[in-house]
C-alpha positions as CSV (number, residue, x, y, z in Angstrom):
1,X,10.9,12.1,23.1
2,X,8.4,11.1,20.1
3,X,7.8,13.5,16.8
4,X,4.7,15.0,17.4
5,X,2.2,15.6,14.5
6,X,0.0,17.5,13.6
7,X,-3.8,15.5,14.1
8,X,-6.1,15.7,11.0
9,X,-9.6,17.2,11.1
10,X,-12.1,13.6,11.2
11,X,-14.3,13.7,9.1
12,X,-18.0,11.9,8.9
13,X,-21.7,12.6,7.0
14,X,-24.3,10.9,9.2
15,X,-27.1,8.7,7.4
16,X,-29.2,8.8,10.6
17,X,-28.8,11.3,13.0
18,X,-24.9,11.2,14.0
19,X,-23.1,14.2,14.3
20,X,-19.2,14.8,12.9
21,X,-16.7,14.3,15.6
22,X,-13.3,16.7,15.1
23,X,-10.1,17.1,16.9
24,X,-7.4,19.1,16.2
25,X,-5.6,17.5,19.5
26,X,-1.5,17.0,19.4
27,X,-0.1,13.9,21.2
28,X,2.9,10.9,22.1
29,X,0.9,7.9,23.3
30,X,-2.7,5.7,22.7
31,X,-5.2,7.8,24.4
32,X,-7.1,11.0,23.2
33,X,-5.2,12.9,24.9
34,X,-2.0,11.9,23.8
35,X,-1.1,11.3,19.9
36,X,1.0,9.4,17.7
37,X,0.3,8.2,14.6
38,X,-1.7,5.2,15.2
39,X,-4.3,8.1,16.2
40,X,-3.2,10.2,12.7
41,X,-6.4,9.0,10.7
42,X,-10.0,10.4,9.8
43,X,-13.4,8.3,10.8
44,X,-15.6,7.3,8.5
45,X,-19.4,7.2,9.8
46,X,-21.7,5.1,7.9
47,X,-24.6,6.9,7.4
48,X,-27.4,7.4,4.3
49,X,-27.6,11.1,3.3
50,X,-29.5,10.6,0.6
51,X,-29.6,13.9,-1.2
52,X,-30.6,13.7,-4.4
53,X,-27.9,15.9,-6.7
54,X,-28.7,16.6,-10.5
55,X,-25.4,14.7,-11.4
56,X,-22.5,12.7,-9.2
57,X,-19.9,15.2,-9.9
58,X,-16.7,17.2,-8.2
59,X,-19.0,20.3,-8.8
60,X,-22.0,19.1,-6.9
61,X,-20.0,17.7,-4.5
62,X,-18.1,21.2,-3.7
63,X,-21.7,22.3,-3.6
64,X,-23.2,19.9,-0.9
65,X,-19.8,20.9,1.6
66,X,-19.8,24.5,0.9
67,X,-23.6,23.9,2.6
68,X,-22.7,21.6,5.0
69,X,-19.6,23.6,6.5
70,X,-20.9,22.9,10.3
71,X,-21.5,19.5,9.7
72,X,-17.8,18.8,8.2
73,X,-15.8,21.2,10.0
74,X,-14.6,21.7,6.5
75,X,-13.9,25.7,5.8
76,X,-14.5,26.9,2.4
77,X,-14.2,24.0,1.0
78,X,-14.8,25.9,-2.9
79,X,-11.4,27.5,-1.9
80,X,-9.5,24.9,0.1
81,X,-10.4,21.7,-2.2
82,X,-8.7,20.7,-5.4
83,X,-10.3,17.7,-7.6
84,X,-8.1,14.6,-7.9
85,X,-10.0,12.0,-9.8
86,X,-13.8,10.9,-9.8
87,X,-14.4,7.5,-10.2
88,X,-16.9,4.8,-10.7
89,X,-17.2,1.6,-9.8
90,X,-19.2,-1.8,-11.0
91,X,-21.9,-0.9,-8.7
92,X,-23.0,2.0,-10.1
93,X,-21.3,4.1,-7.3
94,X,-19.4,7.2,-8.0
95,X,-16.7,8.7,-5.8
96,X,-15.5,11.7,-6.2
97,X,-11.4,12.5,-4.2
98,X,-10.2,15.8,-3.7
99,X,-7.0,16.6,-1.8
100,X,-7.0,19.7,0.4
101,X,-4.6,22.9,-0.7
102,X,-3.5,26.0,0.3
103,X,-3.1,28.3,-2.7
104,X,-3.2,25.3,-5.0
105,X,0.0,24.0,-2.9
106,X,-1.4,20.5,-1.6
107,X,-1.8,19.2,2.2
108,X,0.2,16.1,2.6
109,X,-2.0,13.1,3.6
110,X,-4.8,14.9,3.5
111,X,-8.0,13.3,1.1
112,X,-11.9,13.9,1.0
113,X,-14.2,11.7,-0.6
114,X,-17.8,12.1,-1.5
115,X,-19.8,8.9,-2.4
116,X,-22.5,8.8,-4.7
117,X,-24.9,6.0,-5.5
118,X,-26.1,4.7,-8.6
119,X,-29.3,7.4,-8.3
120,X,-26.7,10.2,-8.1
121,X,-27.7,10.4,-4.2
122,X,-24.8,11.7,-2.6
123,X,-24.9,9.1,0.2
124,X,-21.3,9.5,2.6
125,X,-18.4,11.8,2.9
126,X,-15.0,10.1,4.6
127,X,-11.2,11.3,4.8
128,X,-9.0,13.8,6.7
129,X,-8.3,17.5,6.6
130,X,-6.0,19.9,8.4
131,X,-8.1,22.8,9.8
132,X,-5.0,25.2,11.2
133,X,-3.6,24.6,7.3
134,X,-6.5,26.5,5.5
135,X,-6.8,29.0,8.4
136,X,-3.3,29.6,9.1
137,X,-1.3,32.3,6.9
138,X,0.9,30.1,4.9
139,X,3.3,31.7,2.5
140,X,3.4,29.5,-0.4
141,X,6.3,30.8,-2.5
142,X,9.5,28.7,-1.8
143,X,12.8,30.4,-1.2
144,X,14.7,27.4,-1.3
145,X,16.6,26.1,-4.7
146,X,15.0,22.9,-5.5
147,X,18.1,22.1,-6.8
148,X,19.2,22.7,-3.1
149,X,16.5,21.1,-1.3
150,X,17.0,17.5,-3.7
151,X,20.6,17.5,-2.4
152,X,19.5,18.0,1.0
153,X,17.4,15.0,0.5
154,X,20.3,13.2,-1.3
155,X,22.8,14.0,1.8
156,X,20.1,12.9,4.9
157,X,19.5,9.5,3.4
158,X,23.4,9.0,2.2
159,X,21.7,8.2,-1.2
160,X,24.5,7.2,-3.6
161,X,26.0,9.7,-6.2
162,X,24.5,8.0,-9.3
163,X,21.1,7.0,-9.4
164,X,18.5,5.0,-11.6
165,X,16.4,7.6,-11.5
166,X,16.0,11.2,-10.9
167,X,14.8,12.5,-8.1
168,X,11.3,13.1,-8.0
169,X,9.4,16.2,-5.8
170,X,6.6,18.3,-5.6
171,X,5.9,21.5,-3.2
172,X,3.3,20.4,-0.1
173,X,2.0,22.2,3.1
174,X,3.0,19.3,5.4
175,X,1.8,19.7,9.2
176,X,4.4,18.5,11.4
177,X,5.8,19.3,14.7
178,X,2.8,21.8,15.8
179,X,3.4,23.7,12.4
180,X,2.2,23.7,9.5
181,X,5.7,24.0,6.6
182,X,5.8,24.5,3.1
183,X,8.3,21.7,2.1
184,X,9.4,20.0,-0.8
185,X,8.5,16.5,-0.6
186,X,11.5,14.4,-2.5
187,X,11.7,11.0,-3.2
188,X,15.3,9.3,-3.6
189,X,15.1,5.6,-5.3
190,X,18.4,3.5,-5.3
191,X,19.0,0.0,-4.8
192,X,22.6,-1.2,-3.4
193,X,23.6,-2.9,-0.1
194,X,20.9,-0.7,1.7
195,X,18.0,-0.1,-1.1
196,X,15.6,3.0,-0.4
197,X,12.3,4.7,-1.6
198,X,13.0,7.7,1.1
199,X,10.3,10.2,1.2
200,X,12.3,13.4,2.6
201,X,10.5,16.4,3.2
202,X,12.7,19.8,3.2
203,X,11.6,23.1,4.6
204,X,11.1,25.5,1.2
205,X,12.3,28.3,3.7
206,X,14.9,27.3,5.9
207,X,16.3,24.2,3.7
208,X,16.4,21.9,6.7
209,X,14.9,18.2,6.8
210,X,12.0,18.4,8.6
211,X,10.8,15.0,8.2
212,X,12.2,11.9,6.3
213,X,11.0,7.9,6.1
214,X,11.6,5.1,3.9
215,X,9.3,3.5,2.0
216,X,11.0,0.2,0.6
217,X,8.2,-2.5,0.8
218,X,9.8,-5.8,1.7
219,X,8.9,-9.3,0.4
220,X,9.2,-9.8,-31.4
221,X,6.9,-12.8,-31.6
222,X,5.5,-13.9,-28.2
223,X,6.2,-17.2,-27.7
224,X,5.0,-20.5,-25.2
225,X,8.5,-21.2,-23.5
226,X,8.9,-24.2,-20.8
227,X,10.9,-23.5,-17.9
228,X,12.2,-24.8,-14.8
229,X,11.5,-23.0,-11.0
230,X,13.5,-23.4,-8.4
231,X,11.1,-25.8,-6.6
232,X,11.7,-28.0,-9.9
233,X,8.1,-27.2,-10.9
234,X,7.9,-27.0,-14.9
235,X,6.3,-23.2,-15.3
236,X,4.9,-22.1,-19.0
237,X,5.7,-18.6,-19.5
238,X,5.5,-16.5,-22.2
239,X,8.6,-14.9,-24.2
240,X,9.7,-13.2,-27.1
241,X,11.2,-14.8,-29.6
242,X,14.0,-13.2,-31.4
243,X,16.0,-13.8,-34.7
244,X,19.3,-12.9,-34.8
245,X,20.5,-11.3,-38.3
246,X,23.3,-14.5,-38.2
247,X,20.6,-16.6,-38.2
248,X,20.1,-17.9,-34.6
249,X,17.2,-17.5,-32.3
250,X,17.4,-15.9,-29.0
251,X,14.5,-15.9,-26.4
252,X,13.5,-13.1,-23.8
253,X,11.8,-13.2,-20.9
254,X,9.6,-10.0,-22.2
255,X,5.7,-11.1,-22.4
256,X,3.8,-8.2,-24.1
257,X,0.9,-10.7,-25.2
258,X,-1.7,-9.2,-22.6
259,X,-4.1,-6.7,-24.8
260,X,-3.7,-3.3,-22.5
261,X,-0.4,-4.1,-20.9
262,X,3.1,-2.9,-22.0
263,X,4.4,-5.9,-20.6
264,X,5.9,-8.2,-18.2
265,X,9.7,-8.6,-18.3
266,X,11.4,-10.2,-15.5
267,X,15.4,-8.9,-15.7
268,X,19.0,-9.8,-14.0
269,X,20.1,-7.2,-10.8
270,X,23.8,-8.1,-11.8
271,X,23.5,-6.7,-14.9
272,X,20.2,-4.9,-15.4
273,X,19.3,-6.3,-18.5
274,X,16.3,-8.8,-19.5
275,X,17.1,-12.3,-19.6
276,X,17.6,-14.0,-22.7
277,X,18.3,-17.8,-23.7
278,X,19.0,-19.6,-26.9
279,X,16.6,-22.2,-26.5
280,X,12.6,-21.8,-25.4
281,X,13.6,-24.4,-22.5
282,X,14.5,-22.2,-19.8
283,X,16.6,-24.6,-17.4
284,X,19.9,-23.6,-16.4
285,X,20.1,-23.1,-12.4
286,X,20.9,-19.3,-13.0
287,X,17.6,-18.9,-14.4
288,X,15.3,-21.0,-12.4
289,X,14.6,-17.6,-10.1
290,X,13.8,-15.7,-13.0
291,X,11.6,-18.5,-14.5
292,X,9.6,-18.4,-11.7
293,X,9.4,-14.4,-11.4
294,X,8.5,-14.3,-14.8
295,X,5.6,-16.8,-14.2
296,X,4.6,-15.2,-11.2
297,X,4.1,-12.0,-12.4
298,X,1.7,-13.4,-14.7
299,X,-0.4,-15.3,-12.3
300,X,-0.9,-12.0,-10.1
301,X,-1.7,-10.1,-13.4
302,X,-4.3,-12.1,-14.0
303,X,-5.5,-12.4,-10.3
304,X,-6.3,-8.8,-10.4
305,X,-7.3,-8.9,-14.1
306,X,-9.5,-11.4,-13.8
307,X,-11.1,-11.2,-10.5
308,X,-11.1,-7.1,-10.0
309,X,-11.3,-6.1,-13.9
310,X,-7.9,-4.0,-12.8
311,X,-5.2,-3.6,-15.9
312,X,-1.7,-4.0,-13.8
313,X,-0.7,-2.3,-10.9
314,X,-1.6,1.2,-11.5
315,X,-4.8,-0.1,-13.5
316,X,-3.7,1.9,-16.5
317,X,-1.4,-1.3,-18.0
318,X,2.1,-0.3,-16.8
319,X,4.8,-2.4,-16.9
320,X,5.0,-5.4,-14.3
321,X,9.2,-5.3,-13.8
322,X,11.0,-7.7,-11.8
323,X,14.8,-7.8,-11.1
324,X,16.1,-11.2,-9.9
325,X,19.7,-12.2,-8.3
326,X,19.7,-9.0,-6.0
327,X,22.3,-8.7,-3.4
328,X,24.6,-11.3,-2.0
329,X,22.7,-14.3,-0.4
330,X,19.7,-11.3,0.2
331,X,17.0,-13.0,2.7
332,X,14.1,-10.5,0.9
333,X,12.2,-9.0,-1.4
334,X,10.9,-5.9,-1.6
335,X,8.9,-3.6,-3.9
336,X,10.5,-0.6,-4.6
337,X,7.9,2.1,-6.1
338,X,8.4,1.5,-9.6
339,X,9.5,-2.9,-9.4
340,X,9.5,-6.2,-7.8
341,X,13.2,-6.9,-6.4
342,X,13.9,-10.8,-5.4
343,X,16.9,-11.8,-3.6
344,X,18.7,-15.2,-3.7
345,X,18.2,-15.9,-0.3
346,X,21.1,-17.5,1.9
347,X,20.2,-20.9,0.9
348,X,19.8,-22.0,4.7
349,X,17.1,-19.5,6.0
350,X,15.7,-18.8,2.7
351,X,16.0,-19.9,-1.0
352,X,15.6,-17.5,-3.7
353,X,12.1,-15.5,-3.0
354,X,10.9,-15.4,-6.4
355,X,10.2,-18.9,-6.0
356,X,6.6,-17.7,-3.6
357,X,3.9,-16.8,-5.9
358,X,2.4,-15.6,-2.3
359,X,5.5,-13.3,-1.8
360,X,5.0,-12.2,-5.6
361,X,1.7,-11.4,-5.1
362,X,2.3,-9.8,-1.6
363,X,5.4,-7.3,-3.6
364,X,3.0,-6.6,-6.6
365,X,0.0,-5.5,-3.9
366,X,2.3,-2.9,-2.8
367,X,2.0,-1.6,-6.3
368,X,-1.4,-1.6,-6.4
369,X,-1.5,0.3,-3.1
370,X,0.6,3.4,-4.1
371,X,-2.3,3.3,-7.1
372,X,-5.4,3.8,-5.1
373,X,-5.5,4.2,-1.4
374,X,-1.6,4.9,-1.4
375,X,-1.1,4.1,2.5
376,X,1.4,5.8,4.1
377,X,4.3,3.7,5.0
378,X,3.8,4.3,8.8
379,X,2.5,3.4,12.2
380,X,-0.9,1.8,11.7
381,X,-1.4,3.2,7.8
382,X,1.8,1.3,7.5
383,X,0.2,-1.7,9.1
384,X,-2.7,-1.7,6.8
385,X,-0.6,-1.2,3.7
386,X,1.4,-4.7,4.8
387,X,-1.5,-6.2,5.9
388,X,-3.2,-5.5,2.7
389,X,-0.3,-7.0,0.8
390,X,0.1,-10.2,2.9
391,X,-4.0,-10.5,2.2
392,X,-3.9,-10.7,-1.2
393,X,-0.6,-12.6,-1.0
394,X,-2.9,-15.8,0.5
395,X,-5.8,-14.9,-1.8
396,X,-3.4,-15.2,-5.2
397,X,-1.9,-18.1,-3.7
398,X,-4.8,-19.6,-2.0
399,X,-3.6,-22.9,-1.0
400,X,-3.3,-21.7,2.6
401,X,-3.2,-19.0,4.8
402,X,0.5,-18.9,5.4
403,X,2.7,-15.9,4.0
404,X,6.2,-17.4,2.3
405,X,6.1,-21.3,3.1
406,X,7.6,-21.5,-0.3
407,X,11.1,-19.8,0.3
408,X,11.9,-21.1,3.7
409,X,15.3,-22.9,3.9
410,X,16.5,-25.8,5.7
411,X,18.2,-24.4,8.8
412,X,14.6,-21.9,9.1
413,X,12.2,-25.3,8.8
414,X,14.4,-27.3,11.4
415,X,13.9,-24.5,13.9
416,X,10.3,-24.7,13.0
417,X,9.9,-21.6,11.2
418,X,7.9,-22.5,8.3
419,X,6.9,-19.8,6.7
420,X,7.4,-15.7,7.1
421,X,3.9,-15.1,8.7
422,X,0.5,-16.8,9.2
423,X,-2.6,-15.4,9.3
424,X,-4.2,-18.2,10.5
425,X,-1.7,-17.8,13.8
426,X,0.3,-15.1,13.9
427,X,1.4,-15.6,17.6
428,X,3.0,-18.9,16.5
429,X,6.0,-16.7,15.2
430,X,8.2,-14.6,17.7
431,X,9.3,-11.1,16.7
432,X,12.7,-9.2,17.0
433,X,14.3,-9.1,20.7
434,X,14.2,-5.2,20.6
435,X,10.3,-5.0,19.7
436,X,9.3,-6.8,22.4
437,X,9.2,-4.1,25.1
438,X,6.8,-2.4,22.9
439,X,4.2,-5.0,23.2
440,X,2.2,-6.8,26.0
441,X,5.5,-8.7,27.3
442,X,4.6,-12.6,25.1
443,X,7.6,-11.5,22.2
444,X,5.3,-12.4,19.8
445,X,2.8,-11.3,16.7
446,X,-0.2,-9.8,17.9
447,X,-3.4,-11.0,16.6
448,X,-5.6,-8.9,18.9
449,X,-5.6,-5.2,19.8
450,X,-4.7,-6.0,23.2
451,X,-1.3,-8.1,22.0
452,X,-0.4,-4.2,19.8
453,X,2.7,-3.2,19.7
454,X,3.0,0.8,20.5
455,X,6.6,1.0,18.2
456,X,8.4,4.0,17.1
457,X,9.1,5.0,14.1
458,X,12.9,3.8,14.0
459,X,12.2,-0.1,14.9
460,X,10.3,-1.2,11.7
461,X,9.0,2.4,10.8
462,X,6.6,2.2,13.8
463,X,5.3,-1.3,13.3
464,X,4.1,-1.9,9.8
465,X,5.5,-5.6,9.6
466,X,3.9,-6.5,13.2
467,X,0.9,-4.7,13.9
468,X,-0.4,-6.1,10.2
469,X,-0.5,-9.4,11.7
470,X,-3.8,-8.3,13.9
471,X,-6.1,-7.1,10.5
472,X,-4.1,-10.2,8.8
473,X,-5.8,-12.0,11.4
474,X,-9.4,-10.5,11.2
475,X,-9.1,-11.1,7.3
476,X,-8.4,-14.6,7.7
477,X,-11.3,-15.3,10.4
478,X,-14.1,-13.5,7.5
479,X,-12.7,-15.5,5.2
480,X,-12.8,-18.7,7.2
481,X,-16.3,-17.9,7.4
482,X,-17.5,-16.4,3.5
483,X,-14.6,-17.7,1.4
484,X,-11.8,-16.3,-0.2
485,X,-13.4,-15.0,-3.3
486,X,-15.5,-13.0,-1.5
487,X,-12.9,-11.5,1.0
488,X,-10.7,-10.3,-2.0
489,X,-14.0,-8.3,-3.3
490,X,-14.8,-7.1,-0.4
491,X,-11.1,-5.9,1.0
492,X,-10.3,-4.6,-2.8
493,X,-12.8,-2.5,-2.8
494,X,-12.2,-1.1,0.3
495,X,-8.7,-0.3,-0.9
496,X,-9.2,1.0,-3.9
497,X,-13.0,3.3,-3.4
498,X,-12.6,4.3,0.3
499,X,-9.4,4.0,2.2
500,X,-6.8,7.2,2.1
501,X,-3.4,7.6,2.8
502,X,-3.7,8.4,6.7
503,X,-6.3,5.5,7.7
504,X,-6.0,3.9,10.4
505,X,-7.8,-0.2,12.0
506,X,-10.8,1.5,13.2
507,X,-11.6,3.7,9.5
508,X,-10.4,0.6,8.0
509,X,-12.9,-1.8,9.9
510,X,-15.8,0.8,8.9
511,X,-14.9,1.3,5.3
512,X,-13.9,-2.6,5.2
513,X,-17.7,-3.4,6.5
514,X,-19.1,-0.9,4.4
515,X,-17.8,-2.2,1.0
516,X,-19.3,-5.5,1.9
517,X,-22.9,-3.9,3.0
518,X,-22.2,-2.6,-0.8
519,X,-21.4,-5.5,-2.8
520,X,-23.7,-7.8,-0.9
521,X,-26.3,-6.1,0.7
522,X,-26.7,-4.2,4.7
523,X,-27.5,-6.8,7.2
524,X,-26.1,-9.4,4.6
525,X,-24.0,-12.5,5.9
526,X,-20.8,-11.2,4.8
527,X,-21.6,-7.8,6.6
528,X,-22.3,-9.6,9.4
529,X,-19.3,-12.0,9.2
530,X,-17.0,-9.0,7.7
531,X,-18.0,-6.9,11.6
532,X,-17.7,-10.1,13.5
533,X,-14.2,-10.7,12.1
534,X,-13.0,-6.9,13.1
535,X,-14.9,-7.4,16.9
536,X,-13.1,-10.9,17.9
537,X,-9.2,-9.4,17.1
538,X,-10.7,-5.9,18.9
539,X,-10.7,-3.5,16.2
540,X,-14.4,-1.7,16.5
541,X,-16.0,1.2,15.1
């Protein structure tokens, strides 16, 4: 029997004269009447309301819901709203997020947006909201220890006794199961033989795990150094040179030379500290993966810098970290919440996975991700969080449209698996044995709705790794047709102005089209193309 969950409010501002569509239905499958979480996301509906507000602000914004109650299905919105940030972009536009609360305690997955345009018109409204949780009596005072409910968390994930890093958790309402609990949310990081990001939610009455997933996302002076990748490409990275009170030089590979970044520093998983050499010619074969993390990192920086005006991952000039050597011949790479983590591959499947700038690029997106739209890591949110990664993976590294052709091994191009996916042809590539009697009976990934498979939540936490291969798809046959520059505008800003953490293919496809109505115009080409490139995989509105 599948989790049931409790079904967001959809919400939706008409331009024209569309009316808000709301459900508050609970299901286990595909149609209306049944739910999983490939259903679990609010509908945006493009539409111009052009009212004209004396500034684009959270206060004006409360204002126009408070009036619109009927239109939103939002109750008392004054009460049940708490500002989260209001930004704005290049266009002039200003969006303004708020998550929902109860008693200042916030709603898990639960985001509104209001859009304004460059006149201060408030123009569209778009995320989700949980009716029965601001309706409901919820009693917001925990009785649980959080010192209890973090070894709770600890024990259901078999997290290890010593950790990197503490613990982190916060109080939510989270709707699950036909109910609406106060839990703590807790997430346990550790690396190891089996690495997780676990997100465990624990009832703040009863102390029991209500709910629990993990969120791992696979795949000084500064100085010019020369080093050696583990393709045998010659890479120029920057490092810090070092003098060493005996008089020697020692070289790092720490690169604080961006203005606005704290750094990139790429470091060794055998011994967590940063790599260092006594000569700026970095070409020992023990640090030919780190040479080429190191100089990937940089190239992805500057992708986003460059082409999206963002400073690092959470635009704010954190740290890019990447840990190199991990595991024992480890076939991935993954990003973990806080860094990239590259293993050394087996050598015949795989070669060390530092060496992809595409799978650097994909890792580093993930980042960017838990920054702004912050997808959750499940069902078809899930999907569009991998999908999202894999598309900027092939727009960094633009020579093709194939995910990992760089880090393939031997035995894996013999047996004609040449790279990890493509979004040119997905289909080309079978999935796992056990995924296959979730899907349309072919074994392999979908690029059309009608190939999707309907996982659950144990095999590949509901599909994230397959079901991205049909919106891969659609990004690759828009970009076929406007170029890859403008696809990476166009899906960027998508992810980082309008997408929330419960979206789903069909908000994506709306708020995907509607960023490129913004950048280049409604009725424009790449509208047009963007839409088209949704309808021929059979994601629509």
């Amino acid at each position: 029997m599948k989790k049931k969950y409790i079904m967001p409010v959809i919400l939706s501002s008409a331009l024209v004269a569309s009316s808000f569509t709301v459900s508050t239905a609970l299901a286990n499958g595909q149609s209306e009447k049944t739910w999983n979480e490939n259903a679990h996301v609010p509908v945006f509906v493009k539409e111009k309301i052009a009212e004209k507000r004396s500034s684009s602000n959270a206060s004006n914004a409360l204002d126009y819901l408070a009036e619109n109650e009927k239109k939103t299905g939002l109750k008392n919105p004054k009460k049940n709203l708490q500002q989260k940030a209001v930004e704005k972009d290049d266009l002039g536009m200003t969006h303004v997020r708020f998550n929902q609360a109860v008693n200042g305690i916030p709603v898990e997955g639960a985001e509104v947006v209001v859009h304004y345009n460059e006149q201060d018109e408030l123009v569209s409204v778009n995320g989700a909201h949980f009716p029965e949780a601001s309706t409901s009596s919820i009693d917001t005072a925990p009785t649980v220890s959080l010192v209890k409910a973090v070894q709770t968390a600890k024990n259901a994930v078999e997290a290890p006794e010593e950790l990197e890093y503490a613990p982190e958790s916060e109080v939510v309402v989270y709707p699950f199961e036909e109910k609406n609990h106060l839990a703590y949310k807790v997430n346990v990081n550790f690396m190891g033989d089996q690495p997780g990001n676990w997100f465990v939610f624990v009832d703040a009455k009863s102390g029991e795990v209500i709910d629990q997933y993990n969120a791992i996302m696979h795949a000084q002076d500064i100085h010019q150094s020369v080093g050696t990748g583990v393709l045998g490409e010659q890479r120029k990275i920057h490092t810090t040179k070092i003098k060493e009170a005996k008089g020697g030089t020692t070289f790092s590979l720490s690169d604080e030379s961006h203005e606005g970044l704290e750094g990139i520093y790429t470091l060794d998983a055998n011994d967590g500290e940063i790599f260092t050499n006594h000569s700026a010619s970095w070409k020992d074969e023990y640090l030919r993966p780190a040479v080429d993390a190191h100089f990937n990192s940089e190239q992805v920086y500057e992708y986003f810098h460059d082409e999206h005006d963002r400073n690092s991952l959470d635009d704010n000039g954190m740290a890019i970290i990447s840990y190199v050597h991990y595991g024992e011949s480890y076939n991935n790479a993954f990003w973990n919440g806080r860094y990239m983590t590259y293993g050394d591959g087996d050598g015949s499947f795989m070669v060390p996975l530092s060496a992809g700038l595409d799978v650097a690029a994909h890792e580093m997106t993930h980042g960017v991700i838990s920054n702004s739209a912050n997808l959750r890591y499940r069902f078809e949110s899930g999907a569009l969080n991998e999908s999202f990664a894999d598309i900027f993976g092939v727009l960094v590294d633009s020579d093709d449209w194939e995910l990992g052709e760089d880090i393939m091994g031997p035995d894996a191009k013999e047996d004609g698996r040449v790279s990890l996916r493509s979004l040119s042809d997905p289909s080309k590539y079978p999935v796992k044995a056990d995924y296959i009697p979730y899907g349309d009976g072919e074994g392999n990934y979908p690029s059309h709705m009608d190939e999707f498979y309907d996982l659950p939540i144990n095999l590949d936490n509901g599909g994230v790794h397959i079901n991205s291969s049909i919106t891969n798809h659609a990004a690759y046959l828009i970009g076929e047709e406007i170029g890859k520059e403008k696809l990476g505008q166009i899906f960027y800003r998508a992810l980082t102005v309008y997408l929330t953490p419960t979206s789903n293919f069909s908000e994506a496809r709306k708020l995907i089209v509607q960023s490129a109505a913004d950048i280049y115009g409604e009725g424009s080409a790449e509208e047009k193309a963007t839409a088209k490139g949704f309808d021929q995989v059979g994601i629509y509105e």
